[in-house]
MIDOSE-1310 file (N, C-alpha, C; in nm, 2 decimals, decimal comma, always signed):
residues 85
xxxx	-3,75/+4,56/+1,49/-3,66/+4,65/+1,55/-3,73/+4,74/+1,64; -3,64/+4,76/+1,76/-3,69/+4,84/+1,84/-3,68/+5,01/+1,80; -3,74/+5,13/+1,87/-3,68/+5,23/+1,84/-3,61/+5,30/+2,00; -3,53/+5,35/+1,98/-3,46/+5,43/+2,07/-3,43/+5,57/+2,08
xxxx	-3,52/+5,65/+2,20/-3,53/+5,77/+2,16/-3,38/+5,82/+2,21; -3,35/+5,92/+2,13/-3,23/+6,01/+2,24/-3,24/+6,13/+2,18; -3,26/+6,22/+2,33/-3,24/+6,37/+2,35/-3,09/+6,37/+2,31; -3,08/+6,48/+2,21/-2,93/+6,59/+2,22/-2,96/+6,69/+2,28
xxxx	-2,89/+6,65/+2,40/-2,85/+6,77/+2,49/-2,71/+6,87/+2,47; -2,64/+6,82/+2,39/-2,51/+6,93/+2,32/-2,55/+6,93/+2,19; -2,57/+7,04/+2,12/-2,61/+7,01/+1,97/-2,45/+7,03/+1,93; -2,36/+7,04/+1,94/-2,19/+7,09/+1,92/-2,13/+6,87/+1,88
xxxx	-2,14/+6,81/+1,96/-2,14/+6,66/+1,97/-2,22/+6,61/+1,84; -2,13/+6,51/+1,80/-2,22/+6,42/+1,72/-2,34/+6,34/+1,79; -2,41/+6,30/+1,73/-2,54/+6,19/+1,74/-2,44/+6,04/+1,78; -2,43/+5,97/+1,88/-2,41/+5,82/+1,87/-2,44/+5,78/+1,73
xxxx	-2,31/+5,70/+1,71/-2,36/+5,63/+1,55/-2,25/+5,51/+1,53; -2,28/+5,42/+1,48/-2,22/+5,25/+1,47/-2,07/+5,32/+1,38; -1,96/+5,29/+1,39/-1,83/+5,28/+1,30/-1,84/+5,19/+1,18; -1,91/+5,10/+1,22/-1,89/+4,99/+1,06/-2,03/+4,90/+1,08
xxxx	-2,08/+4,88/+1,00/-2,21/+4,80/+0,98/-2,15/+4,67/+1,05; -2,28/+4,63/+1,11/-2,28/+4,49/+1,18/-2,22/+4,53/+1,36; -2,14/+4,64/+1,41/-2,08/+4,69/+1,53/-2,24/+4,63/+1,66; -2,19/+4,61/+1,72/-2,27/+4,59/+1,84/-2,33/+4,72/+1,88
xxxx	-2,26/+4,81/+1,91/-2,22/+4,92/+1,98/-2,21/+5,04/+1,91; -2,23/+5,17/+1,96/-2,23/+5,28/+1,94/-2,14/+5,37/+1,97; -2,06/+5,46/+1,89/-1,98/+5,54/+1,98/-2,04/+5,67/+2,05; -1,98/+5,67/+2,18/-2,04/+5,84/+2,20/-1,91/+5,92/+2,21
xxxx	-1,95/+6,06/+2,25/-1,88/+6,16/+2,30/-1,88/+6,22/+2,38; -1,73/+6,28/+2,42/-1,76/+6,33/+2,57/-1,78/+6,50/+2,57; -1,85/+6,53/+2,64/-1,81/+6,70/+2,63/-1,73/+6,78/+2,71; -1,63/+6,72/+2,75/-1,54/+6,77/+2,81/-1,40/+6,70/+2,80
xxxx	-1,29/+6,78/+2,80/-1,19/+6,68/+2,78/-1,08/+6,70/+2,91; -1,07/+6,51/+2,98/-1,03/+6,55/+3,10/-0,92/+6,44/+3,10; -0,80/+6,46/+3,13/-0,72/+6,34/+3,15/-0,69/+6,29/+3,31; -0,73/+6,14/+3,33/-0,74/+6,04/+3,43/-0,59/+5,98/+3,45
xxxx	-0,54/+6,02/+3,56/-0,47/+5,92/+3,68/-0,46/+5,79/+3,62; -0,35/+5,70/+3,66/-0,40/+5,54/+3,65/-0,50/+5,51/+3,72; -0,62/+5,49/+3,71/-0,66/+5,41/+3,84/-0,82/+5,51/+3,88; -0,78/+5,62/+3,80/-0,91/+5,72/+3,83/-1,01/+5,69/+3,77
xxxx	-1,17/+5,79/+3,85/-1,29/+5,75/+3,78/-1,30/+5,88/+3,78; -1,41/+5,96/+3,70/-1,44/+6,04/+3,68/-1,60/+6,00/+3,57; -1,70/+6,12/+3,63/-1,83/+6,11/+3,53/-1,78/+6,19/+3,40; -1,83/+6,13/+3,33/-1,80/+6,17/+3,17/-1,94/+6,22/+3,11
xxxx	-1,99/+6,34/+3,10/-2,13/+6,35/+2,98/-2,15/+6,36/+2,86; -2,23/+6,28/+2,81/-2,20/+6,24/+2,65/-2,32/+6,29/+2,61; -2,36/+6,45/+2,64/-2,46/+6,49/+2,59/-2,57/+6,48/+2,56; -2,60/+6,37/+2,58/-2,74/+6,27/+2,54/-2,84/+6,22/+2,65
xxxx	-2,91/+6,20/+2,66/-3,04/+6,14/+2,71/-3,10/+6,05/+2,65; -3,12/+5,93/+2,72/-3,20/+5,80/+2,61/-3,33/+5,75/+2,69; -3,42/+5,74/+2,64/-3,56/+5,65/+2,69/-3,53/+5,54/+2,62; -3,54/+5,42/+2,71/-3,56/+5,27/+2,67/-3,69/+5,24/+2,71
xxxx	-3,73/+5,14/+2,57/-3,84/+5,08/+2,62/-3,86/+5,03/+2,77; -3,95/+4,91/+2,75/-3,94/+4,84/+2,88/-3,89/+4,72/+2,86; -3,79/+4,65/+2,94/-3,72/+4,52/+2,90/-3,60/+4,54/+2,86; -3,56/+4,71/+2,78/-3,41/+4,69/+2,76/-3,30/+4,77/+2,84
xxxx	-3,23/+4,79/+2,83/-3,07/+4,84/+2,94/-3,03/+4,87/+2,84; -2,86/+5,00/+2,88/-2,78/+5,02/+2,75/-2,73/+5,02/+2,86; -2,58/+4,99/+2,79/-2,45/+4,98/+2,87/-2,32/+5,10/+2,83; -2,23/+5,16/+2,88/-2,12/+5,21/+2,84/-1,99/+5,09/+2,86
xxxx	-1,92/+5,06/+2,78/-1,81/+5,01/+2,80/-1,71/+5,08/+2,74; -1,58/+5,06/+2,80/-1,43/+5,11/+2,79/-1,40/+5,01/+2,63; -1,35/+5,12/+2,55/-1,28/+5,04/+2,41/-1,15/+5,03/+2,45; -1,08/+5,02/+2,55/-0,98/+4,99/+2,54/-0,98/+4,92/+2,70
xxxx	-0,91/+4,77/+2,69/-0,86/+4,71/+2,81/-0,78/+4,77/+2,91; -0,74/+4,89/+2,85/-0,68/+4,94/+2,96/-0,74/+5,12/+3,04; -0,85/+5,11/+2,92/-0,98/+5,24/+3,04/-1,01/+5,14/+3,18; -1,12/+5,22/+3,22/-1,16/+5,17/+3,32/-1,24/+5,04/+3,32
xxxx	-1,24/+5,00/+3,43/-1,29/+4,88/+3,43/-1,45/+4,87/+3,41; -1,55/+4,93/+3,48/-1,66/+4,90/+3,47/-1,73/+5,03/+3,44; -1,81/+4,97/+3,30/-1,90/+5,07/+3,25/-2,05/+5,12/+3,37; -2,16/+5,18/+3,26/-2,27/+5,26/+3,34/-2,36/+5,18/+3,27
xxxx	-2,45/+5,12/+3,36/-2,59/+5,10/+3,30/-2,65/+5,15/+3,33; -2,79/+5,18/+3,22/-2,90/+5,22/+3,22/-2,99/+5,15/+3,24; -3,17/+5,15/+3,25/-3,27/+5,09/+3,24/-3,35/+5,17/+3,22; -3,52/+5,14/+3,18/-3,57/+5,23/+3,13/-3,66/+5,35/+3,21
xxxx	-3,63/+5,28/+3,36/-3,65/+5,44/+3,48/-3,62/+5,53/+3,48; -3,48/+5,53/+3,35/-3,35/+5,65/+3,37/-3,40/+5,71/+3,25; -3,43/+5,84/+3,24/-3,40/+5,96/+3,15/-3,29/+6,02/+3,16; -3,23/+6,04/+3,26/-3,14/+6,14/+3,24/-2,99/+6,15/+3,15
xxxx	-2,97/+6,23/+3,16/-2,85/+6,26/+3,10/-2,77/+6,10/+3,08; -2,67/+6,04/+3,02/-2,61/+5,94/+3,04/-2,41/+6,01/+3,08; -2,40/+5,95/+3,19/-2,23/+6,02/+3,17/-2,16/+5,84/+3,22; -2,06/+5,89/+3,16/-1,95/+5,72/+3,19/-1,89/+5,73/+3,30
x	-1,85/+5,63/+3,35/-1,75/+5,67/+3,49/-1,66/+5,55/+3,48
């Protein structure tokens, strides 16, 4: 297993953390709460900061078919902050 660091940059936000053992995926949070248009984008910040090794990506996807269409990748150049759009 790999490890994955992440800065909390909101200490107010939970930590990403799995819903049910075996989940692919992580939930995050946003720190702001903003309601979208049909069809809008907007950056979302989920308080966090992640260093990936080398070789891995993290992705944001929409839980619902009807958010937006294309999530945010990462790679491991990126420190910064992570926000969704």
């Amino acid at each position: 297993m790999t490890d994955l660091l992440i800065q909390q940059l909101d200490t107010e936000l939970p930590l990403p953390r799995f819903a049910q053992a075996g989940d692919a995926g992580a939930d995050l949070y946003a720190r702001i709460d903003l309601e979208l248009a049909p069809g809008a984008r907007a950056l979302m910040p989920t308080g966090i900061a992640i260093a990936l090794p080398p070789g891995f990506a993290a992705f944001i996807h929409p839980r619902s078919g009807l958010a937006i269409r294309d999530g945010l990748s990462r790679s491991e150049e990126h420190t910064s902050e992570l926000q969704s759009h």
